[in-house]
BAVEX-35070 format. One record per residue (C-alpha): residue in three letters; x, y, z. Coordinates in nm, 3 decimals, padded with zeros to 5 digits, m for minus. Layout:
+------+---------+---------+---------+
: code :       X :       Y :       Z :
+------+---------+---------+---------+
:  ALA :       X :       Y :       Z :
...
+------+---------+---------+---------+
***
This chain:
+------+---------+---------+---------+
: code :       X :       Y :       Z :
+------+---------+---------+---------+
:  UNK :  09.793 : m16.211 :  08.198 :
:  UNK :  09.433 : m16.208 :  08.282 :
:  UNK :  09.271 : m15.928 :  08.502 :
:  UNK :  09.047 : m16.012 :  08.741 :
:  UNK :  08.789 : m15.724 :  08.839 :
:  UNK :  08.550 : m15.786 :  09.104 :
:  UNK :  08.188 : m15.646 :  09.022 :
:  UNK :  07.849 : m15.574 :  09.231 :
:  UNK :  07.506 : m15.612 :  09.096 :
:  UNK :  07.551 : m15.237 :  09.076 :
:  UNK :  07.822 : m15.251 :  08.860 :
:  UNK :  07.722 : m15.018 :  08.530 :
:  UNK :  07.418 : m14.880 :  08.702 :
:  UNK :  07.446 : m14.459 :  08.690 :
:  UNK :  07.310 : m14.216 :  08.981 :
:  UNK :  07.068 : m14.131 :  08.729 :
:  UNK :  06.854 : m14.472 :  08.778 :
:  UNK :  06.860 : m14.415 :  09.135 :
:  UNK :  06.855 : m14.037 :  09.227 :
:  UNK :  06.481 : m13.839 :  09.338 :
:  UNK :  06.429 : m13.549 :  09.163 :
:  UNK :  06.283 : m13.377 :  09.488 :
:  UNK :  06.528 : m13.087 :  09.696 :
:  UNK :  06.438 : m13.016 :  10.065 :
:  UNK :  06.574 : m12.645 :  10.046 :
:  UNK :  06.573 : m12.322 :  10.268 :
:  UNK :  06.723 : m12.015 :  10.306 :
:  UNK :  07.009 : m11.978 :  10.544 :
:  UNK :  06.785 : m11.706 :  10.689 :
:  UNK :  06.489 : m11.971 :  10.779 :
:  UNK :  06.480 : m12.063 :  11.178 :
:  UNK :  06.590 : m12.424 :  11.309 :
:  UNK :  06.170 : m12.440 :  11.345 :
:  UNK :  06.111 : m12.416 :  11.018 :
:  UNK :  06.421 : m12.658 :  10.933 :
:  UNK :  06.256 : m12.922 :  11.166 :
:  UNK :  05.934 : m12.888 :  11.012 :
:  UNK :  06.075 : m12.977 :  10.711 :
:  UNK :  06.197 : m13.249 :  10.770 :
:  UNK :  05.902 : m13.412 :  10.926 :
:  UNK :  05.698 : m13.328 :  10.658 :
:  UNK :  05.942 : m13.442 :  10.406 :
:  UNK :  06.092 : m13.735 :  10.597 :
:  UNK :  06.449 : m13.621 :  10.539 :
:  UNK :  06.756 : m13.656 :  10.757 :
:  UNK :  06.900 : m13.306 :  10.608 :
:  UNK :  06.780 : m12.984 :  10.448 :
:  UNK :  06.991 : m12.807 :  10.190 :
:  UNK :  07.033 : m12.439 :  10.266 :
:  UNK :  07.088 : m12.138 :  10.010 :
:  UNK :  07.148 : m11.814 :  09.972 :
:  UNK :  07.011 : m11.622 :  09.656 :
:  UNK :  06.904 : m11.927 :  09.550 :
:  UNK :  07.276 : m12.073 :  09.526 :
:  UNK :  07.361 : m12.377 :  09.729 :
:  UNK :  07.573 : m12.256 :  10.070 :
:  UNK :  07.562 : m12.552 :  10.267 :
:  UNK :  07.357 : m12.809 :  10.443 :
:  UNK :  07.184 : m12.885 :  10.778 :
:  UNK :  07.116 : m13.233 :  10.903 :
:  UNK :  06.950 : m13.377 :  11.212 :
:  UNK :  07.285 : m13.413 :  11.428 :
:  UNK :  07.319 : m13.036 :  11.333 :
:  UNK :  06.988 : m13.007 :  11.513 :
:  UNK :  06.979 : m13.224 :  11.804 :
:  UNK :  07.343 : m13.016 :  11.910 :
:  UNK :  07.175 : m12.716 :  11.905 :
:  UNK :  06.860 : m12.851 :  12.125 :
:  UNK :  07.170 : m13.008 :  12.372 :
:  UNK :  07.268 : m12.683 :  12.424 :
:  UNK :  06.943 : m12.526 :  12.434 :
:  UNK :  06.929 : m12.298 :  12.124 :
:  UNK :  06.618 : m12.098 :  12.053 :
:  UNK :  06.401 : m12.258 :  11.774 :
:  UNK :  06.403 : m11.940 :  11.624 :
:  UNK :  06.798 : m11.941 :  11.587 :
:  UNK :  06.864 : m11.917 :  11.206 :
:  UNK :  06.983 : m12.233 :  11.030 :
:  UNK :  07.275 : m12.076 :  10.932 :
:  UNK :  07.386 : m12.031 :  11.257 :
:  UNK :  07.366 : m12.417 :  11.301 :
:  UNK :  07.484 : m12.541 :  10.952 :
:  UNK :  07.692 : m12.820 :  10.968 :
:  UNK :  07.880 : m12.869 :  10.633 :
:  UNK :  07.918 : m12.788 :  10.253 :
:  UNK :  07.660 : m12.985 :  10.055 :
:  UNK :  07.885 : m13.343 :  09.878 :
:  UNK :  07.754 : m13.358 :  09.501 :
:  UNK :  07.769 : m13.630 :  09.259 :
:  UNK :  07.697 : m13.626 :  08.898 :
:  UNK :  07.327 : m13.811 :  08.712 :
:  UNK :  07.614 : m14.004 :  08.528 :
:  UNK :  07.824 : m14.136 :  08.840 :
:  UNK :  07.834 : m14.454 :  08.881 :
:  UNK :  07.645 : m14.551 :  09.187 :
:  UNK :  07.885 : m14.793 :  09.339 :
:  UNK :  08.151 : m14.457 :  09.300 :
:  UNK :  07.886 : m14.311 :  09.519 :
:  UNK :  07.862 : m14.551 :  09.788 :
:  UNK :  08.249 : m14.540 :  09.845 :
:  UNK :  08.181 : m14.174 :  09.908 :
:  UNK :  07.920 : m14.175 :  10.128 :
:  UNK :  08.097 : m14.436 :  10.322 :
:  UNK :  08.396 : m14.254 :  10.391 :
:  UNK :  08.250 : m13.890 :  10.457 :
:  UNK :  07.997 : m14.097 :  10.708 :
:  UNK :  07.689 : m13.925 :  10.554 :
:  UNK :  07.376 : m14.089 :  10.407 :
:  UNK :  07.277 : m13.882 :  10.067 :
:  UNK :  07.496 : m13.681 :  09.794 :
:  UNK :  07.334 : m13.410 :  09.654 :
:  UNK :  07.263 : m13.435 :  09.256 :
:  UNK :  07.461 : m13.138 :  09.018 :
:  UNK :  07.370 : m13.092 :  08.676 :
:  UNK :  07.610 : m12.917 :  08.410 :
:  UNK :  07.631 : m12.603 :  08.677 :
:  UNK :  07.749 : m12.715 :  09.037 :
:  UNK :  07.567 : m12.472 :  09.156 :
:  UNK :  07.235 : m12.672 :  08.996 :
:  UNK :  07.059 : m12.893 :  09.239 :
:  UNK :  06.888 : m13.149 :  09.070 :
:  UNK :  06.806 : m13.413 :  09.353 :
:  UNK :  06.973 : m13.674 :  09.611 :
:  UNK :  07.101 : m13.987 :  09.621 :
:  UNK :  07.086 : m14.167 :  09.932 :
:  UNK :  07.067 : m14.546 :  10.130 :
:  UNK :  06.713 : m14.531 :  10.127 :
:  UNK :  06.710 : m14.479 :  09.706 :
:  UNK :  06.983 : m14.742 :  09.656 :
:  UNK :  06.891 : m14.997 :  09.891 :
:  UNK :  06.540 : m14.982 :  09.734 :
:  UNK :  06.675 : m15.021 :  09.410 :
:  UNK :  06.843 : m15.307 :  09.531 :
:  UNK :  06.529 : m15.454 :  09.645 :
:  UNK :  06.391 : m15.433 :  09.311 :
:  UNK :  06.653 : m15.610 :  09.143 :
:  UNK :  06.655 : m15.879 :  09.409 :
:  UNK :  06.283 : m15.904 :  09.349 :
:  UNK :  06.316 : m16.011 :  08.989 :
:  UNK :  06.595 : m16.221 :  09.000 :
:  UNK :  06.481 : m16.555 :  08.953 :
:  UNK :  06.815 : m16.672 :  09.071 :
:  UNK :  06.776 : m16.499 :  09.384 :
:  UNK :  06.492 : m16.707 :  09.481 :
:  UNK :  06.502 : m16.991 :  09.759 :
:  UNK :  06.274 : m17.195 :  09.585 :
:  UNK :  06.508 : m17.181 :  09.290 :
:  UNK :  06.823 : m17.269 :  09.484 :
:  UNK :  06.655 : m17.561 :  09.689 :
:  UNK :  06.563 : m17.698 :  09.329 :
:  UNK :  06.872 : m17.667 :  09.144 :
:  UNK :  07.147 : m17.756 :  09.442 :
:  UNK :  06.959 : m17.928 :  09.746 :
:  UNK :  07.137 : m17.700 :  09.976 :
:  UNK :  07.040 : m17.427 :  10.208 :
:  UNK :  06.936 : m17.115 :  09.995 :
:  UNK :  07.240 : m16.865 :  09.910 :
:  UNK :  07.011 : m16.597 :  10.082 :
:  UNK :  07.138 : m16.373 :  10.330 :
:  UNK :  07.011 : m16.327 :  10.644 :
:  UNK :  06.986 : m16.048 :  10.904 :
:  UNK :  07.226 : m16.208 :  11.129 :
:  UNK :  07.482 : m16.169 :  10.815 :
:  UNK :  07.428 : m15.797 :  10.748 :
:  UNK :  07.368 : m15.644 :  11.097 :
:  UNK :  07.543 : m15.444 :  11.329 :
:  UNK :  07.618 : m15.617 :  11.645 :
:  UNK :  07.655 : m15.292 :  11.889 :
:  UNK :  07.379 : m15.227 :  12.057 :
:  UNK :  07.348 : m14.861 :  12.233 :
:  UNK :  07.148 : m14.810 :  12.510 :
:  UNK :  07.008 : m14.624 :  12.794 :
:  UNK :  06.752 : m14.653 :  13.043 :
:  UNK :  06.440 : m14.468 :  13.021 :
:  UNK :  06.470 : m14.275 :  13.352 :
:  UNK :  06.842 : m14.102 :  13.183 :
:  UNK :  06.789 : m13.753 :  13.041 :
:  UNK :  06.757 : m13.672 :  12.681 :
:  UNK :  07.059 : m13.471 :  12.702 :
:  UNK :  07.218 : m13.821 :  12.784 :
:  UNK :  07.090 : m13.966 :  12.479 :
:  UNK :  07.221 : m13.698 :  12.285 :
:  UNK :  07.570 : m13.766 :  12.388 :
:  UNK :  07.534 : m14.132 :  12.325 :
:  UNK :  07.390 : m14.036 :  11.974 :
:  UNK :  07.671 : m13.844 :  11.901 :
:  UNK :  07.951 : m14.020 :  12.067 :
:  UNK :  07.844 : m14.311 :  11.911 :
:  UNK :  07.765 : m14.174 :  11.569 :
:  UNK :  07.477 : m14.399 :  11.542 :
:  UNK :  07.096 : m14.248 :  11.414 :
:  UNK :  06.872 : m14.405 :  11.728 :
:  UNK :  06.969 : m14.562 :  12.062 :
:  UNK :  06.757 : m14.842 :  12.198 :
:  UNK :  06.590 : m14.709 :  12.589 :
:  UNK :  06.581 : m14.982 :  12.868 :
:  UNK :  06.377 : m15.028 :  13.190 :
:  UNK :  06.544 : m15.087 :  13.527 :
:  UNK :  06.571 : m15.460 :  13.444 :
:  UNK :  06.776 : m15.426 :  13.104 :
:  UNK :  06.447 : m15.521 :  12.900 :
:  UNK :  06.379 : m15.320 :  12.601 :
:  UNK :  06.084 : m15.034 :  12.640 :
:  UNK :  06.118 : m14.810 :  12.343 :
:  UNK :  06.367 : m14.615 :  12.115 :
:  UNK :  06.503 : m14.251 :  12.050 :
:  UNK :  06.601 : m14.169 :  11.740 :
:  UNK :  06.722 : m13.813 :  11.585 :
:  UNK :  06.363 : m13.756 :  11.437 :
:  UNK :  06.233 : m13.835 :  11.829 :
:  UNK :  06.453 : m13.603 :  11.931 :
:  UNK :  06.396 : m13.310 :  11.709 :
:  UNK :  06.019 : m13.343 :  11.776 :
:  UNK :  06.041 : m13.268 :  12.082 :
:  UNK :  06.282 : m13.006 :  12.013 :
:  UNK :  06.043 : m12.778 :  11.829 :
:  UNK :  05.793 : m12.856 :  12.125 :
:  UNK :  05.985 : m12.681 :  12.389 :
:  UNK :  06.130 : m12.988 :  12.562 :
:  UNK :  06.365 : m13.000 :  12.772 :
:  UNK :  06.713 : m13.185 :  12.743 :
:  UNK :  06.653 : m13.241 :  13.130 :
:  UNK :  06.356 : m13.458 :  13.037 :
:  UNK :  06.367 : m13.846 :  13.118 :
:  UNK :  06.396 : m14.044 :  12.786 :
:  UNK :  06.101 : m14.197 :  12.869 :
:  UNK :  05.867 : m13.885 :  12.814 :
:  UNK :  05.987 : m13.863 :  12.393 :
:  UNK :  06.114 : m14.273 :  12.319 :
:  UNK :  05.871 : m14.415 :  12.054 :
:  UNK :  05.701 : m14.758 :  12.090 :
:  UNK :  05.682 : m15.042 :  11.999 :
:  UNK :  06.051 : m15.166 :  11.971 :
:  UNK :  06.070 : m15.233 :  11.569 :
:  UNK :  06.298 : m15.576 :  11.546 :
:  UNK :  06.313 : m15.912 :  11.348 :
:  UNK :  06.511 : m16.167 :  11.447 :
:  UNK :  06.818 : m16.247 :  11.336 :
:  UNK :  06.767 : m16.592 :  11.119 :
:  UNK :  06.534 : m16.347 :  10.893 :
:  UNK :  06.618 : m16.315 :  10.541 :
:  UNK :  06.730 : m15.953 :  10.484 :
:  UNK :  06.510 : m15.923 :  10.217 :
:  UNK :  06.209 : m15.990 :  10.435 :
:  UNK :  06.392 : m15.736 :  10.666 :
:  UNK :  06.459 : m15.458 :  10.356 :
:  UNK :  06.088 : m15.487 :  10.313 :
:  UNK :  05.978 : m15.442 :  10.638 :
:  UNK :  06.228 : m15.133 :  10.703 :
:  UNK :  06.082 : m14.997 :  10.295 :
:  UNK :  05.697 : m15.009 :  10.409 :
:  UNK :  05.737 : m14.914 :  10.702 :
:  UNK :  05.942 : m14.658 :  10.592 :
:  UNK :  06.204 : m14.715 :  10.876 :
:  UNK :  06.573 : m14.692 :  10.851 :
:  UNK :  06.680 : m14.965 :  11.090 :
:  UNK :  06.580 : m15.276 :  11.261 :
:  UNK :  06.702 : m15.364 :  11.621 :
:  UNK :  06.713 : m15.741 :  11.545 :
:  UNK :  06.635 : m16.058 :  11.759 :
:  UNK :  06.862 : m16.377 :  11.880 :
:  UNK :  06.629 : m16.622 :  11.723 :
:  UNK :  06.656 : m16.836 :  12.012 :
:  UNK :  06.518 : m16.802 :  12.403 :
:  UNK :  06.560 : m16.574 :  12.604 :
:  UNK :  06.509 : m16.279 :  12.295 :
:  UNK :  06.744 : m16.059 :  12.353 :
:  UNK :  06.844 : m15.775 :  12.108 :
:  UNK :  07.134 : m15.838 :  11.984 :
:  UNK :  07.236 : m15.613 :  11.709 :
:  UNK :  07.078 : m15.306 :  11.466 :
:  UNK :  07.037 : m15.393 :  11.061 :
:  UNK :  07.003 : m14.987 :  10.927 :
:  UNK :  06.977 : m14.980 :  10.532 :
:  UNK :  07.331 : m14.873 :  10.546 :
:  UNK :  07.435 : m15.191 :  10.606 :
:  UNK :  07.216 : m15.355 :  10.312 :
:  UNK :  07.392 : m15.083 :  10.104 :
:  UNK :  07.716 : m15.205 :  10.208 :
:  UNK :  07.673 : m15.561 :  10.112 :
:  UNK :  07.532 : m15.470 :  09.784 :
:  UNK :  07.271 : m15.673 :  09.798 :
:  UNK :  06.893 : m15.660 :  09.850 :
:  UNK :  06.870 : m16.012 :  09.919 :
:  UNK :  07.138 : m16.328 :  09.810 :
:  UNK :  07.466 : m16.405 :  09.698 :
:  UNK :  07.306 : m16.536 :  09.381 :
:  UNK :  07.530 : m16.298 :  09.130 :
:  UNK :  07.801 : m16.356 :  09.305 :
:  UNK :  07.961 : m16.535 :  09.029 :
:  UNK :  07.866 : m16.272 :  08.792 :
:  UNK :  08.103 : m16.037 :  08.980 :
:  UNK :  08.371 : m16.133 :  08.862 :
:  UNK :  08.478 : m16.028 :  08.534 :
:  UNK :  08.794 : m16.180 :  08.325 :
:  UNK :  08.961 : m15.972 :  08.087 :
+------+---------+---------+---------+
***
């Protein structure tokens, strides 16, 4: 009897073709200032920490923005404040193995072992795979709507934003405290939280790097959201084609969209966040869709 396996267009593709070579690492012994600066410069969401050089555990942003909720001193070491044990993956993995494993630990990079565990050779994360993704798309003549339109006469296979997004929307007004928007951020488990004026309309947005800024400069969680939100609101509306939206987020060098009804009045209506373009396994169209499934 035939067996029917369903594939992805990142079926046979290895960790390897998708990892960075670069490690954000510190001593457990550095101070949460030093871990924030790091990340900044670096644009990570997590620093791995070591002792003697060996791997001990890792620190992430929602490591951070608990200690600034309840009020640590910058100068607090990171190891005081480390979250969890670094999650390693192999060059050789296969990449959709490491999706599955980011999705269910709820983290957004594995850290890359080579023949010792204890040997950190780089990440893996959303932001790698989705742009690899993106690449593919790019040269897939398939994937094209100008291809589609040709061959069938029917809408293009593309998918758009409304597809692919997240349709909760977190928010609170700018007036709240940050310590508010903490709690949202981590009740909600979500990486930014959309800030409101008086009248519901959208005036900026928090996210954990907004919030760890103004951690290393001495704010205070009392402070009104409206002192540390960033502006403009980044959106696109949700009849985009995700890979117009994957672009925007990969030049921008954003990790989320809050997207658009594409009709009147605009209201936002949902988040895209490259985790969801991860999940979908696709940087643009359903155009290998057929090629996923393999008969043996």
């Amino acid at each position: 009897m035939p067996v029917v396996e369903i594939r992805s267009v990142l079926s046979g593709i290895t960790v390897a073709e998708a990892m960075r070579r670069q490690v954000i690492a510190l001593p457990t012994s550095a101070d949460i200032g030093q871990g924030i600066r790091m990340m900044i410069r670096y644009k990570v969401n997590a620093v791995l920490l070591t002792e003697e050089s060996i791997p001990s555990g890792v620190v992430s942003k929602t490591d951070l923005i608990s200690a600034f909720y309840v009020e640590l001193p910058a100068e607090t070491p990171l190891g005081d404040v480390m979250g969890s044990q670094p999650i390693a993956c192999f060059p050789d993995d296969p990449l959709e193995d490491v999706l599955e494993i980011m999705e269910a630990a709820g983290v957004h990079r594995l850290y890359v072992t080579g023949a010792h565990r204890q040997e950190v050779i780089g990440t893996v994360g959303y932001w790698d795979i989705v742009g690899l993704l993106y690449r593919f798309c790019r040269a897939c003549e398939r994937g094209t709507a100008k291809r589609d339109a040709k061959r069938t006469g029917e809408r293009s296979t593309r998918f758009t934003v409304k597809e692919v997004m997240t349709s909760d929307v977190h928010a609170c007004l700018q007036n709240d405290p940050v310590s508010a928007i903490i709690d949202t951020l981590s009740t909600c488990r979500v990486g930014a939280v959309l800030i409101q004026d008086e009248s519901q309309s959208p005036v900026g947005v928090i996210s954990k790097t907004d919030l760890i800024i103004a951690y290393r400069h001495g704010v205070s969680p009392q402070t009104a959201a409206r002192e540390i939100m960033s502006t403009p609101v980044r959106s696109v509306s949700s009849g985009e084609l995700l890979s117009t939206a994957i672009q925007q987020m990969l030049i921008g060098d954003i990790q989320r969209l809050f997207v658009r009804s594409d009709v009147p009045p605009e209201a936002i209506t949902g988040v895209l966040a490259l985790s969801d373009a991860a999940r979908f396994r696709s940087g643009s169209c359903r155009a290998c869709t057929a090629g996923r499934i393999l008969i043996r």
